[in-house]
C-alpha positions in Angstrom: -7.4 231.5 -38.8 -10.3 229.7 -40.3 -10.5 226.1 -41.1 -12.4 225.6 -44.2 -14.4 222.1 -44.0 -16.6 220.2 -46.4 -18.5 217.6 -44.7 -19.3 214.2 -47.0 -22.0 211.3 -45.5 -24.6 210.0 -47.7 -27.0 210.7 -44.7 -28.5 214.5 -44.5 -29.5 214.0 -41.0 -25.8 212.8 -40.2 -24.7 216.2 -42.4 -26.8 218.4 -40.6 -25.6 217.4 -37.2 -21.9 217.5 -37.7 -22.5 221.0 -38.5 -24.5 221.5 -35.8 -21.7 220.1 -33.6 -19.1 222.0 -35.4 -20.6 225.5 -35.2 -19.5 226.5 -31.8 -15.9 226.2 -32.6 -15.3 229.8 -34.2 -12.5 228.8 -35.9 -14.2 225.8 -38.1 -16.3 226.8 -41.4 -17.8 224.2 -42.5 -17.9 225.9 -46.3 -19.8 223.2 -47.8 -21.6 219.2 -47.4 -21.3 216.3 -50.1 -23.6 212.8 -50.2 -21.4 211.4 -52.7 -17.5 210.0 -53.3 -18.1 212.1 -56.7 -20.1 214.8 -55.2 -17.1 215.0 -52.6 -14.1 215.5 -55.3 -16.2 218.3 -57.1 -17.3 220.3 -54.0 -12.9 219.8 -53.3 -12.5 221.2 -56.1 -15.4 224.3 -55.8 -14.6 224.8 -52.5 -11.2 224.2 -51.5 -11.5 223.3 -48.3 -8.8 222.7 -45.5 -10.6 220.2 -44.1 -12.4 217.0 -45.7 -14.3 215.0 -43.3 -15.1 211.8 -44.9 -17.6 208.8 -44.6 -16.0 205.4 -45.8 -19.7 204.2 -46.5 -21.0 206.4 -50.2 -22.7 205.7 -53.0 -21.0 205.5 -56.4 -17.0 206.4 -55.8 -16.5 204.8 -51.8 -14.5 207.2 -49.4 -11.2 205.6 -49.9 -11.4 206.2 -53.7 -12.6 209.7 -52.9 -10.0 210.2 -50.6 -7.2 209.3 -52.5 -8.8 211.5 -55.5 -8.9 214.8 -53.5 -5.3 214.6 -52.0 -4.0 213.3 -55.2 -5.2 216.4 -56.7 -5.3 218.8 -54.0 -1.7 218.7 -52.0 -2.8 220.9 -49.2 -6.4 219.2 -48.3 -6.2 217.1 -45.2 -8.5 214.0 -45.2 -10.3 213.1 -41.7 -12.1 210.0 -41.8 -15.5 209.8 -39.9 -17.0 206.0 -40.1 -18.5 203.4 -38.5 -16.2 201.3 -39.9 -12.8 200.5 -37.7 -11.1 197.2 -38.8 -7.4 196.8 -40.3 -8.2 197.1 -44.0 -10.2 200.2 -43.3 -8.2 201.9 -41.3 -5.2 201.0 -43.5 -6.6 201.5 -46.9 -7.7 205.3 -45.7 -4.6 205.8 -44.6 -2.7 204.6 -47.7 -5.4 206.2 -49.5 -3.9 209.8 -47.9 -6.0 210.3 -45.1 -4.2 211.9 -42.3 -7.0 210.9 -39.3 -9.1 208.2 -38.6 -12.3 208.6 -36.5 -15.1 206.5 -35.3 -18.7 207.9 -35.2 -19.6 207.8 -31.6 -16.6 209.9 -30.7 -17.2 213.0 -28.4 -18.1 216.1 -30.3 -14.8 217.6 -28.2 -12.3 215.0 -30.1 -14.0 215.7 -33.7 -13.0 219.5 -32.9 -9.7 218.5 -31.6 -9.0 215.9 -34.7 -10.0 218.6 -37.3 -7.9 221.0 -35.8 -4.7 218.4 -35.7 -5.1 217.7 -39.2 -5.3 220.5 -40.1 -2.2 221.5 -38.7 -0.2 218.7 -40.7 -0.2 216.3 -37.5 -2.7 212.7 -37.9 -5.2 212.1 -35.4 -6.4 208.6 -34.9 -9.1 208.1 -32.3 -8.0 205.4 -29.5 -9.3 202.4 -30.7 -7.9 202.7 -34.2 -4.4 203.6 -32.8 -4.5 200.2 -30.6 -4.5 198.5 -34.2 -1.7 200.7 -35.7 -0.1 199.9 -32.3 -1.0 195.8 -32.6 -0.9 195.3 -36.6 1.5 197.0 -38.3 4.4 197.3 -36.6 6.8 194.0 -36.6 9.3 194.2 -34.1 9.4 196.5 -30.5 11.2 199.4 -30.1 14.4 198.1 -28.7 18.2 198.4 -29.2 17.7 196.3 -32.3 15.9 198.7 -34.2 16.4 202.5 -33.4 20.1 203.0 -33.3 20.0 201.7 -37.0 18.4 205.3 -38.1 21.4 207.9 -38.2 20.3 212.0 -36.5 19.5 212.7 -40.2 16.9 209.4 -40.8 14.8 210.3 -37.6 14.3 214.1 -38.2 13.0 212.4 -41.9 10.8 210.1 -39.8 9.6 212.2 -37.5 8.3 214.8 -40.3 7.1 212.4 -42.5 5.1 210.5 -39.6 3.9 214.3 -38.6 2.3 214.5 -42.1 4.9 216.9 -44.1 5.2 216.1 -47.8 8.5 215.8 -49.5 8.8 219.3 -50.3 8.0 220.2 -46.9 10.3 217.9 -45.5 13.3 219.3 -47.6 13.0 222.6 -46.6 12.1 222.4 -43.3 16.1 220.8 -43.3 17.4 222.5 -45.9 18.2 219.6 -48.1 17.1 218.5 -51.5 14.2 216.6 -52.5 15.9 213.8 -54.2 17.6 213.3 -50.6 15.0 213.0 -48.8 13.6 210.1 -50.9 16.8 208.6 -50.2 16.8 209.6 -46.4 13.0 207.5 -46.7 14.2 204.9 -49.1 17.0 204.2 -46.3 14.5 204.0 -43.4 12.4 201.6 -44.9 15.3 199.1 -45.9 16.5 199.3 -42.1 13.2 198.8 -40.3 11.8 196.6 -42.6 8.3 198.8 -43.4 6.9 199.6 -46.3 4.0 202.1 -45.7 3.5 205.6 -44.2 0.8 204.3 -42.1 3.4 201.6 -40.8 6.1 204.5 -40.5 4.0 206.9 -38.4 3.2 203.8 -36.1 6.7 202.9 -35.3 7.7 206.6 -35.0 4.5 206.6 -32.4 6.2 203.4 -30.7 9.3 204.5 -30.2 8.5 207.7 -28.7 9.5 210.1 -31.6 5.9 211.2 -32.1 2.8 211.6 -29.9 -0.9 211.1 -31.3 -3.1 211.9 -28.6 
């Protein structure tokens, strides 16, 4: 199956040689390029990609706006993030934003195939160093007793697919229950542990062994 890409930097030379790395993956199209936030959320729109991968650093609309643009118009377009940027706000701000993967520009061209790929199928990928601070910064207590027997069978499957990426709708089908109850599954889960964000969910879920992100 082919993985439809649109790749947005501000830089052309930066452009050109994410395509260049991409092109011996088979599978990856990169369908078309963006030097803009604004540019970005038309080309989304003319293209449709799968696959946004997304400077932070753009002229006129930034790539967090941009981000949150495209997925809040386009349900089934993953956001990666590609920066140079890799501090808390960033990395938070993308990800409550909608971005499903956070990268740092002087990863190995291998990962940016892997991380396109993983997003692509609905699961995040965050690069090492920004999963060390999702690790160290957002999540307030260990995973110990005093935490994870709170979540009843029915809460953890919630967590587990809404730290794995899947939408609401997703979600209730995938286990055959409602919508509405699956807000309420997630409205339960965050009263228990305390957490208030996705980004914060998908961390603990990584913490306490319900999900891996490699």
């Amino acid at each position: 199956m082919s993985i439809k890409v649109l790749l947005v930097d501000d830089h052309k030379i930066m452009r050109d040689g994410l395509a260049s790395l991409l092109s011996p993956a088979e599978e990856i199209d990169v369908v078309a390029e963006a030097a803009t936030g604004g540019e970005a959320i038309e080309k989304a729109r003319e293209y449709s990609p799968d696959v946004v991968v997304m400077d932070l650093t753009l002229p006129d609309i930034g790539g967090t706006e941009a981000t949150r643009r495209i997925v809040a118009e386009h349900a089934g377009i993953r956001v990666l993030v590609l920066s140079m940027l890799l501090d808390k706000n960033c990395l938070l701000e993308s990800l409550e934003a909608g971005a499903k993967g956070y990268l740092i520009k002087d990863c190995a061209a291998e990962e940016l195939v892997t991380a396109i790929r993983s997003v692509f199928a609905g699961k995040p990928y965050y690069c090492a160093d920004a999963m060390d601070i999702l690790i160290k910064g957002l999540a307030p207590h260990p995973p110990d007793e005093r935490i994870a027997p709170t979540l009843t069978k029915r809460e953890l499957e919630v967590l587990k697919l809404t730290a794995e990426g899947s939408n609401t709708k997703e979600i209730a089908f995938d286990l055959g229950i409602s919508t509405k109850m699956v807000e309420i599954h997630r409205m339960n889960i965050r009263k228990k542990l305390g957490l208030k964000s996705i980004a914060q969910l998908t961390t603990y879920a990584a913490r306490i062994g319900l999900i891996s992100i490699d």
